[in-house]
C-alpha positions, 0 to 999 in steps of 0.5 A: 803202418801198411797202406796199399798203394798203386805208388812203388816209387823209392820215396812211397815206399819209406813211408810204408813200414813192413812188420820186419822193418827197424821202424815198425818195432819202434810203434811199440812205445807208448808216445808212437802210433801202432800200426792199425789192424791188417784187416782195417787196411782191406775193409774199403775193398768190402764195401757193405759187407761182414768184412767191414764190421769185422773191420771197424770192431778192430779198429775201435778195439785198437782205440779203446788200447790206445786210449787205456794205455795213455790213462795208464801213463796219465794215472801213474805221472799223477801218481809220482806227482802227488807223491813228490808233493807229499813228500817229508822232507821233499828232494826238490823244492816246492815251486819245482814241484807244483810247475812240473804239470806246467813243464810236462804239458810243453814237453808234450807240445814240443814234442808233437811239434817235432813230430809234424815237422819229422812228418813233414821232412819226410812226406813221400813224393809220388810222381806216379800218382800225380799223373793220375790225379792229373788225369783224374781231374781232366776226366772230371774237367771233361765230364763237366764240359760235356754236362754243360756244367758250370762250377766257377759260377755263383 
């Protein structure tokens, strides 16, 4: 995914994933996000604008992708699922058979866990942008002051 960032620490600059990258080629497979639109990337720099519908419709056709892709894959698992089901005389028995729903939505599970724990080992620090999300705070803290307003009271 390509995000623009102010950030060009080593450890941001894991998380952006070039086309050229070994990890943008593996968004190809069907479990895996694929990298949104370029112009979805710039559409917060036209704020209002024919480049912001332009935007949104390619991103809602990426979704729409996306979302044709797993009811593909959901289809054909149904598919091969019924077909073991019926048939003579079955390669595996019955039980196994009827629980392999049950087995493939925990494989799923696990697997979405795998992934927020990867996501999670591998959050890029930013020490760039925590300065300025400090100063952006103390502003705020400042105008606040200067306002004579008061949040912490009820």
């Amino acid at each position: 995914m390509q995000w623009r960032r102010s950030c060009k620490s080593k450890s941001c600059a894991r998380a952006l994933l070039h086309p050229s990258s070994s990890l943008a080629s593996l968004s190809c497979h069907i479990f895996l996000p694929r990298p949104l639109p370029q112009l979805r990337a710039h559409s917060a720099d036209l704020p209002g604008s024919t480049g912001q519908a332009a935007a949104n419709s390619l991103y809602k056709e990426h979704v729409m992708k996306q979302v044709w892709r797993l009811c593909t894959l959901a289809l054909a698992a149904l598919a091969l699922w019924i077909a073991l089901l019926n048939q003579q005389p079955p390669l595996f028995p019955q039980q196994i058979i009827l629980t392999l729903p049950l087995y493939a939505v925990v494989v799923l599970g696990c697997y979405g866990l795998a992934m927020v724990g990867y996501g999670l080992m591998v959050f890029p620090t930013c020490p760039q942008e925590a300065v300025l999300l400090q100063k952006d705070i103390a502003e705020a803290k400042e105008f606040l002051q200067r306002n004579q307003i008061d949040i912490f009271r009820s």
